[in-house]
PDB file of N, H, CA, C and O in Angstrom:
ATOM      1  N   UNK A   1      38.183  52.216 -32.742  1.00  0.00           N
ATOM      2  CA  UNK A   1      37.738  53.618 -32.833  1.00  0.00           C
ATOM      3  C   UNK A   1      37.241  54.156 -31.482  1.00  0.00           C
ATOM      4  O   UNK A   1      37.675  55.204 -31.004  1.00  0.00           O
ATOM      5  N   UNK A   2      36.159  53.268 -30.793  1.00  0.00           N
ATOM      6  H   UNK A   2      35.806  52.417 -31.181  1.00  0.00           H
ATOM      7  CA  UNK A   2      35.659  54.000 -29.266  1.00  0.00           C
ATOM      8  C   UNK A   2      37.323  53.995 -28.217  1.00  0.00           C
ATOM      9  O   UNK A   2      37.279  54.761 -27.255  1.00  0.00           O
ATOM     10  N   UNK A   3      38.168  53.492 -28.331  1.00  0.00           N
ATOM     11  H   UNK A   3      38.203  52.869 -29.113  1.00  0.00           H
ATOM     12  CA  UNK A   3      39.281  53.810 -27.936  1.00  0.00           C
ATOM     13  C   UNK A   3      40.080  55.083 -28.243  1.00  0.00           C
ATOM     14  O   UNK A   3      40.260  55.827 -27.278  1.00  0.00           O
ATOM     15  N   UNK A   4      40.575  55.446 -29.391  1.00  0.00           N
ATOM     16  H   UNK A   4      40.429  54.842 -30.175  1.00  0.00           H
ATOM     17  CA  UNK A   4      40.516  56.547 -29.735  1.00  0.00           C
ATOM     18  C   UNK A   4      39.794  57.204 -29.744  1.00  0.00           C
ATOM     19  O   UNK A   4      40.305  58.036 -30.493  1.00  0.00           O
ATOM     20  N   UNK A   5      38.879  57.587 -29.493  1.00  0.00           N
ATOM     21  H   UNK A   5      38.463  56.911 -28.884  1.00  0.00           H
ATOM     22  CA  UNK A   5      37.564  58.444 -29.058  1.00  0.00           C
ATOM     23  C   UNK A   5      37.721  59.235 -27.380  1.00  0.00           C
ATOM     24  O   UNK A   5      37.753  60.337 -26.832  1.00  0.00           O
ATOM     25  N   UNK A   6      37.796  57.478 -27.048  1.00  0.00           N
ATOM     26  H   UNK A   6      37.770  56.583 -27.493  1.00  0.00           H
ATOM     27  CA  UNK A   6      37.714  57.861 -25.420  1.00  0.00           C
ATOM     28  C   UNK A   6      39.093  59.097 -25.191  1.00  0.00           C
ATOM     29  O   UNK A   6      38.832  60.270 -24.924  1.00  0.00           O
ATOM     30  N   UNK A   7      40.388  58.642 -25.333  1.00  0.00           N
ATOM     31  H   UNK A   7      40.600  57.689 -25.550  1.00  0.00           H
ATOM     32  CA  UNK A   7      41.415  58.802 -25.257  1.00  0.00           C
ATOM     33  C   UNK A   7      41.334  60.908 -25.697  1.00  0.00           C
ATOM     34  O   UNK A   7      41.799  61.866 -25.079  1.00  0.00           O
ATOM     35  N   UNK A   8      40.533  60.828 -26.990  1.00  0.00           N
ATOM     36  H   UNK A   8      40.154  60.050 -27.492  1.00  0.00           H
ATOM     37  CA  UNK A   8      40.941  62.120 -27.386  1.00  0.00           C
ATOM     38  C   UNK A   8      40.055  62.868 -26.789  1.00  0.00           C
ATOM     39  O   UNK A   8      40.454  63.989 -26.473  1.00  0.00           O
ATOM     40  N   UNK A   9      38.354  62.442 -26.392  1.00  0.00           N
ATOM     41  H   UNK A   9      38.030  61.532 -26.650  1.00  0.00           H
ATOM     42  CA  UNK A   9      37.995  63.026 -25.272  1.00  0.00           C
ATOM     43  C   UNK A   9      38.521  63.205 -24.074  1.00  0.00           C
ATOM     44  O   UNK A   9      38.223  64.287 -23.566  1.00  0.00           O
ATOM     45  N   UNK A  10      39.465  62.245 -23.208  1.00  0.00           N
ATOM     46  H   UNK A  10      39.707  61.366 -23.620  1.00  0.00           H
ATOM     47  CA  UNK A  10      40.036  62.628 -22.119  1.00  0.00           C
ATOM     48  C   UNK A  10      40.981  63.460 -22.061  1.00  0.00           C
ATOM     49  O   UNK A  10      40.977  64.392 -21.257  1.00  0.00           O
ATOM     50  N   UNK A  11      41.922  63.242 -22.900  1.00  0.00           N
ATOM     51  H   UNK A  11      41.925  62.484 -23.553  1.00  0.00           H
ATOM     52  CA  UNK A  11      42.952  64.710 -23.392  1.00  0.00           C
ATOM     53  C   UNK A  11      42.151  65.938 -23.741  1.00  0.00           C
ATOM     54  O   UNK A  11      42.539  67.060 -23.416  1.00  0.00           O
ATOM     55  N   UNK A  12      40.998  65.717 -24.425  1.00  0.00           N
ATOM     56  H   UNK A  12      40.684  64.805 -24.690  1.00  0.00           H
ATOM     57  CA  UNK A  12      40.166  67.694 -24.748  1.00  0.00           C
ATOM     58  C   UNK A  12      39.519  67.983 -23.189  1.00  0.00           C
ATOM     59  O   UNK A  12      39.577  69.079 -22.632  1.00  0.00           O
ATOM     60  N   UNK A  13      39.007  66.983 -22.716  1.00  0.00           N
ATOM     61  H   UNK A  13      38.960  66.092 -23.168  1.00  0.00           H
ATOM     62  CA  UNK A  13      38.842  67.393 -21.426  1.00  0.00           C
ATOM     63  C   UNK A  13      39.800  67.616 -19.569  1.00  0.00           C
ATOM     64  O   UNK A  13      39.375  67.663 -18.414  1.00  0.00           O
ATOM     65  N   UNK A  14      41.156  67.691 -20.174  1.00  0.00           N
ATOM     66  H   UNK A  14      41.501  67.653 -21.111  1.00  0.00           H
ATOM     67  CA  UNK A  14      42.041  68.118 -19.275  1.00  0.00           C
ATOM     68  C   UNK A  14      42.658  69.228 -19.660  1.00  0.00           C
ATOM     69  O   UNK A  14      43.265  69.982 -18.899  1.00  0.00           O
ATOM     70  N   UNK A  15      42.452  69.449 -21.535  1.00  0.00           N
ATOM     71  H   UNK A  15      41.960  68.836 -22.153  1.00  0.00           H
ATOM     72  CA  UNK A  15      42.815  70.244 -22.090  1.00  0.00           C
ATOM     73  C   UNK A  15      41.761  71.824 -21.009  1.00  0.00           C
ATOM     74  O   UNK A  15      42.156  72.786 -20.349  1.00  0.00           O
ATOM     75  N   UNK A  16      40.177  71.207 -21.434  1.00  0.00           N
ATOM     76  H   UNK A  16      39.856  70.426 -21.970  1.00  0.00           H
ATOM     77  CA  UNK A  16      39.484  72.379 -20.777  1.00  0.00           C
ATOM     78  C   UNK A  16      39.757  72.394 -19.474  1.00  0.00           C
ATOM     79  O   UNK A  16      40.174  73.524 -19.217  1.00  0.00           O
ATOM     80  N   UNK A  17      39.743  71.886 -18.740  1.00  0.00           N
ATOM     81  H   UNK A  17      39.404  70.969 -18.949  1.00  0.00           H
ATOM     82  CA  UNK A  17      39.918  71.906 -17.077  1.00  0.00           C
ATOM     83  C   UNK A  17      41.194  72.766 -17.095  1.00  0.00           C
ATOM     84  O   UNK A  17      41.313  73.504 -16.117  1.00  0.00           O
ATOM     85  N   UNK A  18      42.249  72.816 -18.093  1.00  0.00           N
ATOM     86  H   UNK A  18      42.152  72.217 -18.887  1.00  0.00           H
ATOM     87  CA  UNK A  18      43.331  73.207 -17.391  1.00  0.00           C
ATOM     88  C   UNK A  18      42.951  74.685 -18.175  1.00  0.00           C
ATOM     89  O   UNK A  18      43.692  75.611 -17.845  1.00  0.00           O
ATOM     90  N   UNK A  19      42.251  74.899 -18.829  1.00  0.00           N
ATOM     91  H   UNK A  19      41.649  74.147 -19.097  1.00  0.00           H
ATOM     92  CA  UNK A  19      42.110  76.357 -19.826  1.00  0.00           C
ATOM     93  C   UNK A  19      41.464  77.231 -18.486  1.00  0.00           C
ATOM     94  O   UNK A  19      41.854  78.245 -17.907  1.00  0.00           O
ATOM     95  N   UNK A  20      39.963  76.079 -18.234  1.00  0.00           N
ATOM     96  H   UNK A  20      39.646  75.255 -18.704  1.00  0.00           H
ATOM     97  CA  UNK A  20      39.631  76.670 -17.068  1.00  0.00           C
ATOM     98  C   UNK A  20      40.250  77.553 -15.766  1.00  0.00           C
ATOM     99  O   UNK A  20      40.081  78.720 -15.412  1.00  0.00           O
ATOM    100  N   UNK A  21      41.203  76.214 -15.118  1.00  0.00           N
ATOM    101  H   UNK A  21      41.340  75.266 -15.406  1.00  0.00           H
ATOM    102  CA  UNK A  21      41.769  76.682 -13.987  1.00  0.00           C
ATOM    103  C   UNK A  21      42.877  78.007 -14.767  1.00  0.00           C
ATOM    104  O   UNK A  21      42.999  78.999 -14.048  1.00  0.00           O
ATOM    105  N   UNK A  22      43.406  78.045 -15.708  1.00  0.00           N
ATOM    106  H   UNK A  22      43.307  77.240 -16.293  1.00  0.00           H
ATOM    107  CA  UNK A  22      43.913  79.498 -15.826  1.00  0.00           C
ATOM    108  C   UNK A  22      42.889  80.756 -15.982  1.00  0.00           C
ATOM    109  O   UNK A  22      43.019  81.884 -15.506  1.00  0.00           O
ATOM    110  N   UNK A  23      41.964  80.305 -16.685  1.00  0.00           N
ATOM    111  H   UNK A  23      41.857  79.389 -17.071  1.00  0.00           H
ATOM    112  CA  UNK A  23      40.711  81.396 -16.768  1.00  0.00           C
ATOM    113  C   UNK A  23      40.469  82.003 -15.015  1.00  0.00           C
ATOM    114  O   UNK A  23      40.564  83.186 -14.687  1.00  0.00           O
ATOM    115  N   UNK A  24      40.197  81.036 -14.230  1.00  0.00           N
ATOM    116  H   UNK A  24      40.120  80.076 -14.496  1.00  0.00           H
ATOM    117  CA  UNK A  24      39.973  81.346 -12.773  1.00  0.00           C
ATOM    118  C   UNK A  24      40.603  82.031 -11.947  1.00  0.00           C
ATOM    119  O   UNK A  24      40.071  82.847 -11.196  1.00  0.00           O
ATOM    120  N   UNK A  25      42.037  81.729 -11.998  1.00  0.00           N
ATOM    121  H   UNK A  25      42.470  81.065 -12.608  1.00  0.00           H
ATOM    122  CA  UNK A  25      43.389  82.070 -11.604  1.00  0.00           C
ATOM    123  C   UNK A  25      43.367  83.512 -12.083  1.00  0.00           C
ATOM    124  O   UNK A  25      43.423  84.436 -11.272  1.00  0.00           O
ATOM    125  N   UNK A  26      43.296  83.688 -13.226  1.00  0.00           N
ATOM    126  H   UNK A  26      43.251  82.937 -13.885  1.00  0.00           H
ATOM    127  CA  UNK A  26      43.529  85.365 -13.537  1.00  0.00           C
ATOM    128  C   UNK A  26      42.699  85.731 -13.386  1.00  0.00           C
ATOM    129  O   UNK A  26      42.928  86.792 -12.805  1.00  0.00           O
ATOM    130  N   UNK A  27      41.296  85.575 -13.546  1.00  0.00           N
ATOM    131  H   UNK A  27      41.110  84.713 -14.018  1.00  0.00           H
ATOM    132  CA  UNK A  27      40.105  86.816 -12.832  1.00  0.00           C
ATOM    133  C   UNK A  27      40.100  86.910 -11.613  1.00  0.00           C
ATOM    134  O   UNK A  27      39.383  87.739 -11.053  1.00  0.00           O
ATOM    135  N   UNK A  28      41.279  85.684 -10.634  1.00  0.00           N
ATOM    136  H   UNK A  28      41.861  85.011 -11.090  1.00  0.00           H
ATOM    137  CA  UNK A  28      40.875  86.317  -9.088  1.00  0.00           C
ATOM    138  C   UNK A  28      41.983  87.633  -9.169  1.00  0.00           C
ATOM    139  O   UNK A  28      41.881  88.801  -8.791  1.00  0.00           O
ATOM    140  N   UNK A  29      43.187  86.809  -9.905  1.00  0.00           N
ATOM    141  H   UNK A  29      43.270  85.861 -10.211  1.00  0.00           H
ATOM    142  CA  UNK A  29      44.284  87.685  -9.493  1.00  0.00           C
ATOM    143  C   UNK A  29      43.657  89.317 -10.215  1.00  0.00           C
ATOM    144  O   UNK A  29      44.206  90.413 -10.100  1.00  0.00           O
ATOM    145  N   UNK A  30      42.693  89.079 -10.762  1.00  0.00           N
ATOM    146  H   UNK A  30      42.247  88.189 -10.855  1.00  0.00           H
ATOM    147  CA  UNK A  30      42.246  90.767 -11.538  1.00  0.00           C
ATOM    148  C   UNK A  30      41.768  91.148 -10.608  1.00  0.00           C
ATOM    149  O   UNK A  30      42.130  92.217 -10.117  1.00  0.00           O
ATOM    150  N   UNK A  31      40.694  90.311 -10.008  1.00  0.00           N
ATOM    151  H   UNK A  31      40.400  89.443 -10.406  1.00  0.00           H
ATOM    152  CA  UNK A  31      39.648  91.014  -9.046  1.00  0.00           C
ATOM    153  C   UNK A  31      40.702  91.638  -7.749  1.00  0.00           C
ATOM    154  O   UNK A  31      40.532  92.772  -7.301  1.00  0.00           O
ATOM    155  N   UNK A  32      41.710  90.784  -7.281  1.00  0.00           N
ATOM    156  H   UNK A  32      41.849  89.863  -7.645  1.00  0.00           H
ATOM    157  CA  UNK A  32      42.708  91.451  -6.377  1.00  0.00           C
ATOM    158  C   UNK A  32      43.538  92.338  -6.619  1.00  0.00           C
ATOM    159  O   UNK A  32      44.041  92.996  -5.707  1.00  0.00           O
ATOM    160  N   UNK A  33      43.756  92.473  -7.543  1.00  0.00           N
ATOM    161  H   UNK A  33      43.348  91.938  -8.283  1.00  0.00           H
ATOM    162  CA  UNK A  33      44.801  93.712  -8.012  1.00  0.00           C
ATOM    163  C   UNK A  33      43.267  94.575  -8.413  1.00  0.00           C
ATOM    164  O   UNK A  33      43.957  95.539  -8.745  1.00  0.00           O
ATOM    165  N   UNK A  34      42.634  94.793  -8.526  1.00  0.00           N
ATOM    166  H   UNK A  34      42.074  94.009  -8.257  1.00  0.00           H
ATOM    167  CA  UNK A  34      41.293  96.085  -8.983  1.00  0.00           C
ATOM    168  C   UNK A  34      41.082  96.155  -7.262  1.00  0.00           C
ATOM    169  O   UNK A  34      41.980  96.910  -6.889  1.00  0.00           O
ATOM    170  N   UNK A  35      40.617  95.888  -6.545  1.00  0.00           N
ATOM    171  H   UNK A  35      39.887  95.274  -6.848  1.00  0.00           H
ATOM    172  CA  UNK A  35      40.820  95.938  -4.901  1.00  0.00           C
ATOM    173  C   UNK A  35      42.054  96.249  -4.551  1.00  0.00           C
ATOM    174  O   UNK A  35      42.044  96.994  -3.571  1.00  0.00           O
ATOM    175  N   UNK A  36      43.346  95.938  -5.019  1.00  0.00           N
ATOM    176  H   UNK A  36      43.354  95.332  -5.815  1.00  0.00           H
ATOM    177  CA  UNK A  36      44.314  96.631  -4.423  1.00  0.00           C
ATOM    178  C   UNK A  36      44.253  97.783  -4.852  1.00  0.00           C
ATOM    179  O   UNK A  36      44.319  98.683  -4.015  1.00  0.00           O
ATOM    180  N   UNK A  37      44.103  98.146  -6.323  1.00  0.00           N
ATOM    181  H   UNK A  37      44.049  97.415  -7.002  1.00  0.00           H
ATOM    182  CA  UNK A  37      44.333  99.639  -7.236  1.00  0.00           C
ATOM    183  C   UNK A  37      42.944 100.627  -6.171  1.00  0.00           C
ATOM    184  O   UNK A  37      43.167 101.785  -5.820  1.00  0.00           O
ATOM    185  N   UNK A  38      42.248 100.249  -5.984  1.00  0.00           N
ATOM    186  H   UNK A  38      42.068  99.308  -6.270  1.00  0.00           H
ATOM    187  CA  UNK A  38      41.184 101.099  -5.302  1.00  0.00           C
ATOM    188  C   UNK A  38      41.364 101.553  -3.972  1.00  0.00           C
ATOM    189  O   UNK A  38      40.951 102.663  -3.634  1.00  0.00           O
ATOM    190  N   UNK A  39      42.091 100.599  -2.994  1.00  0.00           N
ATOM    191  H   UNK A  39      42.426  99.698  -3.268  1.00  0.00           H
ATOM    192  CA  UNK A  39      42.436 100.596  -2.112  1.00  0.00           C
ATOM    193  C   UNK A  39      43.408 101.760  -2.103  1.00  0.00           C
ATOM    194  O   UNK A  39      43.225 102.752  -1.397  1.00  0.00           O
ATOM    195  N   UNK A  40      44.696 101.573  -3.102  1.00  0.00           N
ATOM    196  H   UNK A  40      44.845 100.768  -3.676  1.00  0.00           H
ATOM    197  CA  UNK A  40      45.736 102.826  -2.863  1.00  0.00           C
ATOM    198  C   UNK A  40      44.984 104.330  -3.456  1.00  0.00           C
ATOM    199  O   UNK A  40      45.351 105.419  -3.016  1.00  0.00           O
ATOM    200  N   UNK A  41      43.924 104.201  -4.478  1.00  0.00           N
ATOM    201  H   UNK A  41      43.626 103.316  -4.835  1.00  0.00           H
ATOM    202  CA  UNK A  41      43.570 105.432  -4.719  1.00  0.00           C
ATOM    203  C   UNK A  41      42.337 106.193  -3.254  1.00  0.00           C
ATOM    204  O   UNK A  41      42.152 107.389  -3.029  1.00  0.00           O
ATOM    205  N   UNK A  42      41.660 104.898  -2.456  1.00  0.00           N
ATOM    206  H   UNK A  42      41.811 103.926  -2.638  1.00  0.00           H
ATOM    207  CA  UNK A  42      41.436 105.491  -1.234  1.00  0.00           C
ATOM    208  C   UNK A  42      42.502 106.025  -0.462  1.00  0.00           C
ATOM    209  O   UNK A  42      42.080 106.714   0.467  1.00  0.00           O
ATOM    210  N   UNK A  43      43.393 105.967  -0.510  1.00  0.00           N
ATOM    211  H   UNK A  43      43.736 105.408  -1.264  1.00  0.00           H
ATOM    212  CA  UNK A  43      44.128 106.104   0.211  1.00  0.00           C
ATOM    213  C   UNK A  43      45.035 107.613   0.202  1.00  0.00           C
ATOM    214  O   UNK A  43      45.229 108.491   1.043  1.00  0.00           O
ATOM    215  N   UNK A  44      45.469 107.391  -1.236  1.00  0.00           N
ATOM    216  H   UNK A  44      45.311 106.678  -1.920  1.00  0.00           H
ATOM    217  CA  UNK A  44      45.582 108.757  -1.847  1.00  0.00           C
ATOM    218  C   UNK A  44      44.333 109.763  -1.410  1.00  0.00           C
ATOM    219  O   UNK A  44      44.752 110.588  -0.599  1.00  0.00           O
ATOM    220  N   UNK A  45      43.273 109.894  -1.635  1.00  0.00           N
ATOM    221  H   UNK A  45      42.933 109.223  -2.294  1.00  0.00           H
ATOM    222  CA  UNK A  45      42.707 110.396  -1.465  1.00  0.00           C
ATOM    223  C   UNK A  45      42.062 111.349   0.060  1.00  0.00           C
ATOM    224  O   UNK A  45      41.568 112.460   0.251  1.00  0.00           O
ATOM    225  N   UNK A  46      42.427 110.144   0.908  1.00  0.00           N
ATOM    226  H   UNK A  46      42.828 109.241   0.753  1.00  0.00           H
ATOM    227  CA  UNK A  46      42.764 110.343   2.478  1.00  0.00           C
ATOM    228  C   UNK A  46      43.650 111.300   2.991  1.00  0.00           C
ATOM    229  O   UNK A  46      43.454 112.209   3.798  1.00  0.00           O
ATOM    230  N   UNK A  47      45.256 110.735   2.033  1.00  0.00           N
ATOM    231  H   UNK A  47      45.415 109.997   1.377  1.00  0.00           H
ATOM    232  CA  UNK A  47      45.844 111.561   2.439  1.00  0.00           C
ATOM    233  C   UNK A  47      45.944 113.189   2.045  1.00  0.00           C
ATOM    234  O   UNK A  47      46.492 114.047   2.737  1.00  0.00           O
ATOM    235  N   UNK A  48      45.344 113.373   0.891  1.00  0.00           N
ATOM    236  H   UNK A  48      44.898 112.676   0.328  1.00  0.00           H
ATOM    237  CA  UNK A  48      45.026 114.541   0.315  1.00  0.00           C
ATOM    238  C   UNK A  48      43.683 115.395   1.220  1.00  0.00           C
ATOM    239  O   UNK A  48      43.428 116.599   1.221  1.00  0.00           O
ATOM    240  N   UNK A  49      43.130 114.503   1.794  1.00  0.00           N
ATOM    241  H   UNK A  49      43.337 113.525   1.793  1.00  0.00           H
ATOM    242  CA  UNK A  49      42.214 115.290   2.742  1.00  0.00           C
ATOM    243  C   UNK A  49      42.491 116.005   3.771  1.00  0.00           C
ATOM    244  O   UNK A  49      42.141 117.082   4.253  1.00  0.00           O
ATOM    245  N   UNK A  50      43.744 114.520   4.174  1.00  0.00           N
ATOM    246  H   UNK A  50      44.029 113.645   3.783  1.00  0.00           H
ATOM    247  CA  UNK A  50      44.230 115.452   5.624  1.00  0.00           C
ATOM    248  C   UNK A  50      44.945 116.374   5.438  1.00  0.00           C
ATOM    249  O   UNK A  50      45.152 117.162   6.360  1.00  0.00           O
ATOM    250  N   UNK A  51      45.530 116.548   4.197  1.00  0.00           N
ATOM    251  H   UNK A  51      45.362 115.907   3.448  1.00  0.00           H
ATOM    252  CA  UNK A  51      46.434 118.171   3.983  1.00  0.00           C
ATOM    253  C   UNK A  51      45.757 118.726   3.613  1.00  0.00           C
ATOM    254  O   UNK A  51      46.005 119.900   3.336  1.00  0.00           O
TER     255      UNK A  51
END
């Protein structure tokens, strides 16, 4: 039984590590695309000034 134990803890815990690293992965890629989206609406906005 502590064999199977170990085993299905090490699989739930690569299971989370890997849930994790996608959790991480997409809030940077959010946080960079919300910095890009802001970036082009500065920008827009620039150019609407100078005309």
């Amino acid at each position: 039984m502590p064999g199977q134990l170990i085993e299905l803890t090490g699989g739930a815990l690569i299971m989370l590590a890997v849930l994790i690293w996608i959790a991480v992965l997409s809030v940077r890629a959010a946080i960079r695309d919300h910095r890009h989206r802001t970036s082009i609406k500065k920008e827009e906005v620039a150019r609407k000034a100078r005309l």
